[in-house]
C-alpha positions as CSV (number, residue, x, y, z in Angstrom):
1,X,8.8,-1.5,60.1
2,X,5.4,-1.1,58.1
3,X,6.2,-1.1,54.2
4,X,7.0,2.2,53.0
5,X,4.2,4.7,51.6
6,X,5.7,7.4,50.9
7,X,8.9,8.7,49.9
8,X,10.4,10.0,53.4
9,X,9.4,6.6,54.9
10,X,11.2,4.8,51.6
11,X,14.2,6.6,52.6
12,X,14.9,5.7,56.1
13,X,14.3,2.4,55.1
14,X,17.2,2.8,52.4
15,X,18.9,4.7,55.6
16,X,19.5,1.0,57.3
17,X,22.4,0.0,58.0
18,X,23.1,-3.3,57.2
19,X,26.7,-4.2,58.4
20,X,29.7,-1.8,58.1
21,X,29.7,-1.3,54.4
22,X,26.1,-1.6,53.3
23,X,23.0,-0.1,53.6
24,X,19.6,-1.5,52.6
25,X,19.7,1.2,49.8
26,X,22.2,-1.0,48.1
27,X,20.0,-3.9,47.9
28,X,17.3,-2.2,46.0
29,X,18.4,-1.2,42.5
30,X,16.6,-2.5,39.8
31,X,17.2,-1.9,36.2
32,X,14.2,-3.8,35.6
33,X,12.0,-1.9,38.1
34,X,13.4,1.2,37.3
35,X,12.6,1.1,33.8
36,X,9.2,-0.4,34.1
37,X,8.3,1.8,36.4
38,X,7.4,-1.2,39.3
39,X,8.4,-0.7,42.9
40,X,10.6,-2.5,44.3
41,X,10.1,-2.0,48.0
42,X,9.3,-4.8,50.1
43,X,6.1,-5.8,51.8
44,X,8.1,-7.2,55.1
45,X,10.8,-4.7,55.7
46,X,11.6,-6.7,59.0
47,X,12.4,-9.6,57.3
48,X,14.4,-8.4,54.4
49,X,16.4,-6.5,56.4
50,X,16.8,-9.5,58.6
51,X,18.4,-11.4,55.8
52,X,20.4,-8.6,54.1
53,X,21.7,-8.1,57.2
54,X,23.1,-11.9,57.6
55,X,24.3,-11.8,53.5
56,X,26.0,-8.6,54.4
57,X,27.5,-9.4,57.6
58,X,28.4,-13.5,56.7
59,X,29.5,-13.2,53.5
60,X,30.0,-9.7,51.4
61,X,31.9,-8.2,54.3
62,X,34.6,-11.0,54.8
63,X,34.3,-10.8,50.8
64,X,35.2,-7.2,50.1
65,X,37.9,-6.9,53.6
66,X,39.7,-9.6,51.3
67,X,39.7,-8.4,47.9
68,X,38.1,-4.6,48.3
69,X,35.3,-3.0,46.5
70,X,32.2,-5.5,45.8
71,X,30.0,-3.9,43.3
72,X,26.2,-5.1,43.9
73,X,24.6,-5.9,40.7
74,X,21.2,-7.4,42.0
75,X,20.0,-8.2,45.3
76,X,16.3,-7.8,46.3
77,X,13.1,-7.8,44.0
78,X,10.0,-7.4,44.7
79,X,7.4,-10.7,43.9
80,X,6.4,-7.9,41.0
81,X,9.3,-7.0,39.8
82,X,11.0,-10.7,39.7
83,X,7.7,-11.9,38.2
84,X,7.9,-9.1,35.7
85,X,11.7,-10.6,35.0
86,X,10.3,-14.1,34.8
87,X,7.3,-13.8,32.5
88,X,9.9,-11.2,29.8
89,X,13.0,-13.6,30.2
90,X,14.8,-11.3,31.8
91,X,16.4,-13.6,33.8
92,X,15.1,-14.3,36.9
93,X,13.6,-17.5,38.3
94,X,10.0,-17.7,38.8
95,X,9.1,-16.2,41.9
96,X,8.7,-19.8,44.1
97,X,12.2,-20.3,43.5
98,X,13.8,-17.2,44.4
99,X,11.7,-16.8,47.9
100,X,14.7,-16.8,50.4
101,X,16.5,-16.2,47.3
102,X,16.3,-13.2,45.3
103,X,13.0,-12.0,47.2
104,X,14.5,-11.3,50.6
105,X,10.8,-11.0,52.1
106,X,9.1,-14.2,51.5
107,X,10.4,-17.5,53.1
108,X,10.6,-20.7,51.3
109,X,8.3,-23.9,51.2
110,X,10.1,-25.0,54.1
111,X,9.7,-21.9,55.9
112,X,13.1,-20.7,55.8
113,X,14.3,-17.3,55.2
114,X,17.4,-16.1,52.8
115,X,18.9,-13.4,50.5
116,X,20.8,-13.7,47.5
117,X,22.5,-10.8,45.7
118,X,24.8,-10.9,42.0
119,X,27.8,-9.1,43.0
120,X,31.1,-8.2,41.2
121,X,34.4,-8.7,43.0
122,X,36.5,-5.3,41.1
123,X,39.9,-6.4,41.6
124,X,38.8,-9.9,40.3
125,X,37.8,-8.3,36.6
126,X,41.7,-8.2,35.3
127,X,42.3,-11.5,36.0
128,X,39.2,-12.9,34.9
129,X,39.8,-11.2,31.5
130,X,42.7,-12.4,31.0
131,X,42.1,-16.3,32.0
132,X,38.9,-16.8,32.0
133,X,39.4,-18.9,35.5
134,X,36.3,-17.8,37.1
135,X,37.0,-21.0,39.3
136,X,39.5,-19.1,40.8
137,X,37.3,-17.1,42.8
138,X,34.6,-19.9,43.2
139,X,36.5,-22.3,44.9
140,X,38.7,-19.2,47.2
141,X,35.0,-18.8,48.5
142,X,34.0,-22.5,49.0
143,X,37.5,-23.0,51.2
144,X,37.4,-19.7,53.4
145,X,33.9,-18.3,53.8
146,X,30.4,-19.8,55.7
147,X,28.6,-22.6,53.2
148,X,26.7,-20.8,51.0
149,X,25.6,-21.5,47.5
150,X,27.4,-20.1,44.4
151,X,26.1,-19.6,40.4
152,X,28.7,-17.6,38.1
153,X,28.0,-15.6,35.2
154,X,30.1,-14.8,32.1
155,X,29.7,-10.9,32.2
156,X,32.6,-9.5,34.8
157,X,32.6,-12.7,36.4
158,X,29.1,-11.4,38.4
159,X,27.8,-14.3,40.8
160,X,24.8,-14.9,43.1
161,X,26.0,-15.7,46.7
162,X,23.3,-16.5,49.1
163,X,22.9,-16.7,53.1
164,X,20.4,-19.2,53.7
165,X,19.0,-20.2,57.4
166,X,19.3,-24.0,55.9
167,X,22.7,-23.3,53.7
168,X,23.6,-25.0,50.6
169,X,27.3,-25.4,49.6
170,X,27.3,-26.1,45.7
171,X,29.0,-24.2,42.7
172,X,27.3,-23.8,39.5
173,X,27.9,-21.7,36.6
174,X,26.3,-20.3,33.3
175,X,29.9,-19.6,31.7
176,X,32.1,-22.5,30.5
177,X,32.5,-24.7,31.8
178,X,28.9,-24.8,32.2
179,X,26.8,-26.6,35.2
180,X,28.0,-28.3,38.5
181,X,31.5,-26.8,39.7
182,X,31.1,-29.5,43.0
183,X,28.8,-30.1,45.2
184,X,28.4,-32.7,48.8
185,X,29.5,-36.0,47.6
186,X,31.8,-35.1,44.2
187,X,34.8,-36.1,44.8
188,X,36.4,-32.0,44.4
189,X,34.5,-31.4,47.7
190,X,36.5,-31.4,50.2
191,X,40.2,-30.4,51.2
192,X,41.9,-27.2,49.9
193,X,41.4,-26.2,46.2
194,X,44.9,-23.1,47.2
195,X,46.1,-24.5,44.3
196,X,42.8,-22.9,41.7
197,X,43.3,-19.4,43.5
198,X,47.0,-19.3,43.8
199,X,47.7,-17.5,40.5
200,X,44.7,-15.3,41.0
201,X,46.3,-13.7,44.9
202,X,49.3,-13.6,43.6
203,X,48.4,-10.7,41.0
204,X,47.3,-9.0,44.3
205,X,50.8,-8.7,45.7
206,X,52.3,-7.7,42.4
């Protein structure tokens, strides 16, 4: 598919289907395009869809047939638009870091291709509120889906989860506690965290 020009040709490409619940409309929004007025279509279609189509199918489906709605808060941005978000601290990574990242249509150094997207998990929200255990859903993830790696936000417990071709498995996070979660080699690694998430499924069932 050539990069769209027009708006007709725009819209079939939002038209793809990425996996059972998402389309590639839904990785598009941009508060920060939108109100700057920058495009954020890609300039490799092929390959974005590519890796929206392995984030969707790997990781947000198993995600949402688990806990239900998944509300996408960022996925793709254009080099543009992230650049934009960079250079204005709006919070994105320079653009180098977030190839195979954030910008679904560029590979990495190593030649690797990715997609990350900040999603909120809805019927997570309450029980974040109310304990502030965003760990609970972290390490749920980290014991029952494919490796992929994992950063945590303080607003509505919002996380970047990422399909990688060359998948990391760490846990950070930008609300307290702050940092490293675990990653290969800490001693929290391996075995089953049930115990972090129990409290968490069990409001589920209530």
């Amino acid at each position: 598919m050539k990069k769209p020009g027009s708006v007709k040709s725009l819209e079939d490409l939002g038209r793809v289907r990425l996996s059972k619940s998402f389309f590639m409309r839904d990785m598009l929004y941009s508060e920060i395009a939108n109100f700057n007025g920058i495009p954020n279509i890609p300039d490799d279609p092929d390959l974005a869809i590519y890796a929206a189509s392995k984030l969707c199918e790997t990781l947000l489906e198993p995600l949402q047939k688990q806990f239900g709605r998944i509300s996408i808060r960022s996925a793709y941005r254009a080099p543009a638009v992230n650049q934009f978000g960079n250079e204005n601290n709006l919070g994105c990574a320079r653009n180098e870091a977030n190839y195979a990242k954030h910008i679904f249509d560029r590979r990495d150094a190593d030649g690797y291709c990715g997609a990350t997207a900040t999603i909120v998990v809805n019927s997570f929200i309450g029980y974040y509120e109310q304990s502030h255990h965003w760990q609970a859903m972290a390490w749920w993830i980290h014991d029952h889906l494919p490796p992929t790696d994992l950063y945590f936000f303080p607003k509505l417990a919002a996380f970047n989860i990422t399909w990688h071709e060359k998948p990391g498995r760490t846990i950070q996070s930008y609300t307290k506690p702050k940092g490293t979660l675990t990653k290969p080699g800490m001693d929290n690694f391996e075995g089953s965290h049930a115990n972090e998430y129990k409290a968490f499924l069990a409001t589920l069932c209530s």
